[in-house]
C-alpha positions in Angstrom: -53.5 -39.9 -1.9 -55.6 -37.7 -4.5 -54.5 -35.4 -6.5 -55.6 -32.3 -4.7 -53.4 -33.3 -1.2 -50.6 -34.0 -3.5 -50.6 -30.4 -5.1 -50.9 -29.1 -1.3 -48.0 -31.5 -0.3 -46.1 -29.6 -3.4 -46.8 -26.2 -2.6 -46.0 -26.5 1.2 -42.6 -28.1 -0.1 -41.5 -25.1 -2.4 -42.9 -22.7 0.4 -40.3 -25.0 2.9 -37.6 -24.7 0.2 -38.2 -20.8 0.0 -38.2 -20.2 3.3 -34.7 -21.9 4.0 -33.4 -20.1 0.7 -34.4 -16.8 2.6 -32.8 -17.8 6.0 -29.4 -19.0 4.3 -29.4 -15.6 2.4 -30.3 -13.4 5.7 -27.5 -16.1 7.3 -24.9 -15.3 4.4 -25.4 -11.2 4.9 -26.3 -10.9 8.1 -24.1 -7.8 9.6 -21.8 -7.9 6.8 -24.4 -6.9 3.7 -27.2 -4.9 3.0 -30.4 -6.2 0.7 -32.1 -3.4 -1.2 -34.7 -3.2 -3.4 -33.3 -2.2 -7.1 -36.0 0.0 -9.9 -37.0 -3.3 -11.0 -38.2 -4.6 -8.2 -35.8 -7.4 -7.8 -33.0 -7.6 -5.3 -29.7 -6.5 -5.2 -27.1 -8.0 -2.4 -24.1 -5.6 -2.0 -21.1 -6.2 -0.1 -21.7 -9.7 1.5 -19.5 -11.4 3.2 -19.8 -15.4 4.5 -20.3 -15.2 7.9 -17.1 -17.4 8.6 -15.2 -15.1 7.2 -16.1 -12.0 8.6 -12.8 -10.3 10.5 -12.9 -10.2 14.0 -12.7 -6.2 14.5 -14.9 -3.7 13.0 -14.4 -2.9 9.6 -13.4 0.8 8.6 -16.9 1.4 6.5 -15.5 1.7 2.2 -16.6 5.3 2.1 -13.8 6.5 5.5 -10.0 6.5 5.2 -7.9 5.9 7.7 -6.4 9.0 9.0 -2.3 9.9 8.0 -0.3 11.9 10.0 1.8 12.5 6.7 2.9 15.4 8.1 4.6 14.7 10.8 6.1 11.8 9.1 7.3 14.3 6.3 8.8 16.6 9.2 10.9 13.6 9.9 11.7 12.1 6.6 12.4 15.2 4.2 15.4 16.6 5.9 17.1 13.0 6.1 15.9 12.3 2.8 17.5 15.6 1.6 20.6 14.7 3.6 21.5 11.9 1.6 21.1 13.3 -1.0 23.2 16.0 -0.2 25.7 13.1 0.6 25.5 11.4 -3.5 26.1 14.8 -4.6 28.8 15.3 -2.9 29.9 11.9 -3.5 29.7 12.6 -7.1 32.4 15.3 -7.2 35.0 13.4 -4.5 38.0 11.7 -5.4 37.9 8.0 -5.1 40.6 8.4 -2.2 37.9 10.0 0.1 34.9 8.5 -1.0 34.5 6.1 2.1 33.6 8.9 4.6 30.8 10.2 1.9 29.7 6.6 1.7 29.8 6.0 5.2 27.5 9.6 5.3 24.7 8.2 2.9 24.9 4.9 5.0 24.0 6.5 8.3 21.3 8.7 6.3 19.9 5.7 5.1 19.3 3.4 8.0 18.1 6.9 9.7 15.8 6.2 7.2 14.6 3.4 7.9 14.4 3.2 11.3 11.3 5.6 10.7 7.5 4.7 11.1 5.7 5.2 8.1 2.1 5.8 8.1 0.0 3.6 5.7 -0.2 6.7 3.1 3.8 7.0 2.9 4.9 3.3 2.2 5.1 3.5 -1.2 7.0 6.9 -0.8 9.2 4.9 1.4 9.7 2.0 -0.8 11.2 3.9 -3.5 13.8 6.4 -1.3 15.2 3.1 0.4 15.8 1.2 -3.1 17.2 4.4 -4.4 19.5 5.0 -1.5 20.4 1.0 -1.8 21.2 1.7 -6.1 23.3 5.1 -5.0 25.4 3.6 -2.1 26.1 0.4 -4.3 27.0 2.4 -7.2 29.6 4.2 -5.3 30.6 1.2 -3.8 31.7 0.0 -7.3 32.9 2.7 -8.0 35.5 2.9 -4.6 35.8 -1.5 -6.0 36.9 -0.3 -9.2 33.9 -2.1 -10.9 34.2 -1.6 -14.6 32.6 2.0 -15.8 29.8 0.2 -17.3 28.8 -1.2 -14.0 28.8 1.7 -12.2 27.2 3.9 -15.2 24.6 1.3 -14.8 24.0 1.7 -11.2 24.2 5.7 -11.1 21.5 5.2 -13.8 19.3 3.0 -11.9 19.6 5.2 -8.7 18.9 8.3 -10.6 15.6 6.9 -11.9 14.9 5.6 -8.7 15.4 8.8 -7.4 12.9 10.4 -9.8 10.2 7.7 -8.8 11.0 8.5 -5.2 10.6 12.4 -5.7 7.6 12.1 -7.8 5.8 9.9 -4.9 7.2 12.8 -2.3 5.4 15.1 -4.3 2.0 13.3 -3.9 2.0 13.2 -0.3 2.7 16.7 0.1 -0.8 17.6 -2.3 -2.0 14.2 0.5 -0.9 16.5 3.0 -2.8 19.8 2.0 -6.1 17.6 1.8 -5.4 16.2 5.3 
């Protein structure tokens, strides 16, 4: 073999090679990425996906949010979130001898609660009312025990800054809400 067929032999094998580099990389983003050209005349690949592991229904494109009917939701949640609420501060200024029925109020508030549907934009809002309702009801729940003051100082304090968390993340979807 001279030396002129074996430099043809080469180049046909790096133009082989660089075709199947091209067909792996159109393989690799097909559907699922998007080649451009960048300034410098190179190549950039954004958002590529392997092909085995693209999901099986359409993606929502980066650039569209699912819609949030926050306010319905809030239609439903505010007043029974404001109902508990009601119920601790109440609960605050009972005597221990009636407690229960306050208790047994924030209870039924609470599982009113959760028995709603949150949309995607309100989970973290509902996330934080239920562990604060959990924190106040078991702080007066120590409290009706007879749990040591410390105890139930401790809880009240926990509830209170759950409570805070919970009323700061109520405000954001109500600015969501104006937006939506």
């Amino acid at each position: 073999m001279t030396k002129f067929q074996k430099a043809i032999i080469g180049i046909l094998t790096v133009d082989v090679i660089a075709v199947f580099g091209c067909l792996a990389l159109f393989v690799v983003t097909s559907g699922s990425g998007l080649i451009t050209p960048a300034k410098n005349n190179s190549f950039v690949v954004a958002t590529v996906t392997p092909y085995l592991e693209r999901p099986t229904s359409t993606p929502v494109p980066p650039t569209q949010i699912p819609s949030c009917n926050v306010k319905e939701y809030l239609r439903l949640a505010e007043p029974i979130f404001q109902r508990f609420y009601d119920a601790m501060k109440l609960a605050g200024n009972t005597p221990r001898i009636s407690l229960p029925s306050v208790i047994s109020e924030m209870q039924s508030a609470r599982r009113e609660f959760q028995k709603l549907q949150a949309p995607w934009c309100a989970n973290a809002f509902k996330q934080k009312a239920s562990a604060s309702m959990d924190a106040a009801i078991d702080a007066f729940v120590l409290f009706l025990g007879n749990a040591p003051d410390t105890s139930v100082q401790q809880k009240l304090r926990e509830a209170n800054d759950l409570i805070q968390d919970a009323t700061d993340e109520l405000n954001q979807l109500r600015r969501f809400d104006v937006f939506h």
